[in-house]
C-alpha positions as a Python dict, from the first residue, in 0.01 Angstrom:
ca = {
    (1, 'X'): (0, 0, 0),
    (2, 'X'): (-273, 144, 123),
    (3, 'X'): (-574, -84, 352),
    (4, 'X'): (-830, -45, 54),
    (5, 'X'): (-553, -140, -230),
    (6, 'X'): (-463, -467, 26),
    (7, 'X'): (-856, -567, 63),
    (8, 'X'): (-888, -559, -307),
    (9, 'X'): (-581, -795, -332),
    (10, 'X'): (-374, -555, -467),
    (11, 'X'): (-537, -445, -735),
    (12, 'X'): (-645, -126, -872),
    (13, 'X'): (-1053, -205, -820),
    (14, 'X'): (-1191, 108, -858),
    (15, 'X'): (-1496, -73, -856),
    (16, 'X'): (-1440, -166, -504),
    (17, 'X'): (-1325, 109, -382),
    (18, 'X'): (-1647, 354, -514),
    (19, 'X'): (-1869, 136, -358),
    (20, 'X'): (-1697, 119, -5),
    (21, 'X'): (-1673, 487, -51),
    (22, 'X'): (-2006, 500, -140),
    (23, 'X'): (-2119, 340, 152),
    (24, 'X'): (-1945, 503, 414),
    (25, 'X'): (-2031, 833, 305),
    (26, 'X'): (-2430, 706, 301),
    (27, 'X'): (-2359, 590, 640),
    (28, 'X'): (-2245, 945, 772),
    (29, 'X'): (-2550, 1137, 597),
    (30, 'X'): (-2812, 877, 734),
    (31, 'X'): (-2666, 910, 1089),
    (32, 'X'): (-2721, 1339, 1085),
    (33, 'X'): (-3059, 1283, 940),
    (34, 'X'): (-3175, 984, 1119),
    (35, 'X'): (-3287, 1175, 1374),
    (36, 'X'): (-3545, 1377, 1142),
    (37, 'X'): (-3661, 1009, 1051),
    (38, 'X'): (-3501, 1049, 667),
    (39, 'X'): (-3233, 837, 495),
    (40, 'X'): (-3005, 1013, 253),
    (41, 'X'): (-3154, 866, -17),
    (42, 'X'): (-3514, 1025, 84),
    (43, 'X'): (-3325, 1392, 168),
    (44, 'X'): (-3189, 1418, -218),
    (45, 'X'): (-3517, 1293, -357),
    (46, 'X'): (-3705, 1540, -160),
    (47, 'X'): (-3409, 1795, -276),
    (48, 'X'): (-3456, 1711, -606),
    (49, 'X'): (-3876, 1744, -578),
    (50, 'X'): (-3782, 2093, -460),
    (51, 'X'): (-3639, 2189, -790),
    (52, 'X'): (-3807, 1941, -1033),
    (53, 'X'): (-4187, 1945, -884),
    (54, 'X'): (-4431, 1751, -1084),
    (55, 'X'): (-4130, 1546, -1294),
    (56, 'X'): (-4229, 1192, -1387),
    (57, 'X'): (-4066, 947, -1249),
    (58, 'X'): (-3911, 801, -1589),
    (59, 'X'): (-3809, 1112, -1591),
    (60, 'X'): (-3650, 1156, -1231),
    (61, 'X'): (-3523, 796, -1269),
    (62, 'X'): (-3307, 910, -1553),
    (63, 'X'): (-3169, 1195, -1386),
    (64, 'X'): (-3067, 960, -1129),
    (65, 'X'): (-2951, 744, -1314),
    (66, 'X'): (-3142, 464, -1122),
    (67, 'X'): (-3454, 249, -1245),
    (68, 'X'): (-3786, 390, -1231),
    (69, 'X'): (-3842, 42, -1015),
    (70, 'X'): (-3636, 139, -768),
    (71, 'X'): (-3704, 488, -779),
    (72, 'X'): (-4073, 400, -663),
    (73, 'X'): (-3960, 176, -360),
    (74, 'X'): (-3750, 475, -282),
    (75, 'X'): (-4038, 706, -279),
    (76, 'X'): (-4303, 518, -97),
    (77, 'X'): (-4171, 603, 267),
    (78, 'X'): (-4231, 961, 164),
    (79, 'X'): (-4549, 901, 28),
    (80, 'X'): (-4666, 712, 369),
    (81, 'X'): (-4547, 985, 557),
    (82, 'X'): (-4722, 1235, 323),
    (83, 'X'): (-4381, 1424, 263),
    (84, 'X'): (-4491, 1338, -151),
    (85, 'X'): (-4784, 1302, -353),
    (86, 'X'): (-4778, 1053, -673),
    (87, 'X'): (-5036, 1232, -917),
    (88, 'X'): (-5158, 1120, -1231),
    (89, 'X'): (-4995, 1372, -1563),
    (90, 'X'): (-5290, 1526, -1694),
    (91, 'X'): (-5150, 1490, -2028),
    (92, 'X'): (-5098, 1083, -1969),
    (93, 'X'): (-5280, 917, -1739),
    (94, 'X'): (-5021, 612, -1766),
    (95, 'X'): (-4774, 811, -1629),
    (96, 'X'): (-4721, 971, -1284),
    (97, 'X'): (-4547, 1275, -1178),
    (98, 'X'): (-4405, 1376, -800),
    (99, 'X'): (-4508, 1631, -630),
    (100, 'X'): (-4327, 1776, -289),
    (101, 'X'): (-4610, 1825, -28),
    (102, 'X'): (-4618, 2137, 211),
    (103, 'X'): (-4470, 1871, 494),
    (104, 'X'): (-4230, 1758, 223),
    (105, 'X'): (-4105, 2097, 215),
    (106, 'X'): (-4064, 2192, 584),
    (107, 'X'): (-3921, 1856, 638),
    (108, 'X'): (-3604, 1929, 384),
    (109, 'X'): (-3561, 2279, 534),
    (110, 'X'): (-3559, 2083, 830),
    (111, 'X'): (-3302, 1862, 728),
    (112, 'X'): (-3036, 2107, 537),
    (113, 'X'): (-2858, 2156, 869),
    (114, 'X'): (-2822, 1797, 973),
    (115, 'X'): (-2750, 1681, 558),
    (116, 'X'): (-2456, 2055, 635),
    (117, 'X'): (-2346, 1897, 923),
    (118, 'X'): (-2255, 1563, 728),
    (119, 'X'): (-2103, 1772, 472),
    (120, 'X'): (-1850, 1922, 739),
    (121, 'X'): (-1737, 1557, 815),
    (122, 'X'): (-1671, 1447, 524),
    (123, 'X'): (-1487, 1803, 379),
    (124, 'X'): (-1317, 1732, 694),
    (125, 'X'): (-1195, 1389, 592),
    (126, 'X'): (-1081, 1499, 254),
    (127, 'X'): (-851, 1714, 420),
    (128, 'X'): (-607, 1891, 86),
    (129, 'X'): (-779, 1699, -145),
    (130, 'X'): (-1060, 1903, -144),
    (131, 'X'): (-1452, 1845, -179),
    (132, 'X'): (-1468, 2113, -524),
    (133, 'X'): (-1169, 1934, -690),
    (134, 'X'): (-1349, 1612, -581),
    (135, 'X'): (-1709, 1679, -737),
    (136, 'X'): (-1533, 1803, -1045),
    (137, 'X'): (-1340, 1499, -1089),
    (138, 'X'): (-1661, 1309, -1023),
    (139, 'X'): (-1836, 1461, -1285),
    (140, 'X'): (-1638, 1479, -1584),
    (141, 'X'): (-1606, 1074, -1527),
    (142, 'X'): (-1966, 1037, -1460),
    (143, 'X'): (-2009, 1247, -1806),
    (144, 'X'): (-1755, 1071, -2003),
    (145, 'X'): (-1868, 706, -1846),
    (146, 'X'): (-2239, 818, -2008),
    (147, 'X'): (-2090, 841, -2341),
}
C-alpha cells in the first residue's frame, strides 16, 4: 500500500490525494518563479491575459473554474505591481475586463524559463507515466466531472 493510500486510511480518497498533489506541484512552480517575485497562480493568470486580453473577469473566472471573488484577490498583486490593468467594458460599465500591461508582458516572457524549468521536475517525477497521457487523463475527467 502505497504512503498516500495509508494517510488516507486506506481508502481510495481521490479527493485527498488531488489536493496533496495539487499542492506539491504549486509548491515546485512557486519555488522556480519566486525568484521573479510571481506565484504560480499569478504566472497562469498573466498566461491566460496573454491570450484572452480584455476578458471580464466573470468571464475569466469561469474559465477557471474559480469565483470571480477569488479571482479578484488573485489579481490585485498584479495590479499593485502594474503587471495588469482592471478597465471598465465600454459596453457595461458594471463590469470590468483585464488587460496585460507592457510590464505584464515582459514579466511572463520572463518567467517561461523558470515556470519550463518546473515543468522538467515534475515530467521528471512522472517518470513512464508520462506528462501527455497525464493531461489527457486530466481532461476528459475535468470534462465529464462538468457535465
Amino acid at each position: 500500500m502505497s504512503v498516500a493510500a495509508k494517510e488516507a486510511g486506506g481508502s481510495g480518497c481521490t479527493c485527498l490525494r488531488l489536493r496533496k498533489a495539487s499542492r506539491r506541484v504549486s509548491q515546485i512552480y512557486d519555488h522556480c518563479l519566486e525568484p521573479l517575485g510571481l506565484t504560480v497562480t499569478q504566472f497562469s493568470l498573466l498566461g491566460y491575459l496573454s491570450r484572452l486580453d480584455g476578458i471580464s473577469i466573470g468571464a475569466l473566472a469561469q474559465k477557471l473554474v474559480t469565483d470571480p471573488t477569488t479571482l479578484t484577490r488573485n489579481v490585485r498583486p498584479l495590479l499593485r505591481q502594474g503587471l495588469v490593468e482592471l478597465i471598465a467594458d465600454p459596453t457595461d460599465q458594471r463590469s470590468r475586463c483585464l488587460h496585460l500591461t507592457a510590464a505584464g508582458r515582459a514579466a511572463y516572457q520572463r518567467a517561461k524559463p523558470a515556470w519550463a524549468r518546473a515543468q522538467r521536475k515534475i515530467d521528471k517525477a512522472l517518470e513512464d507515466a508520462g506528462t501527455p497521457a497525464l493531461n489527457k487523463m486530466l481532461d476528459r475527467v475535468l470534462e465529464r466531472l462538468a457535465n
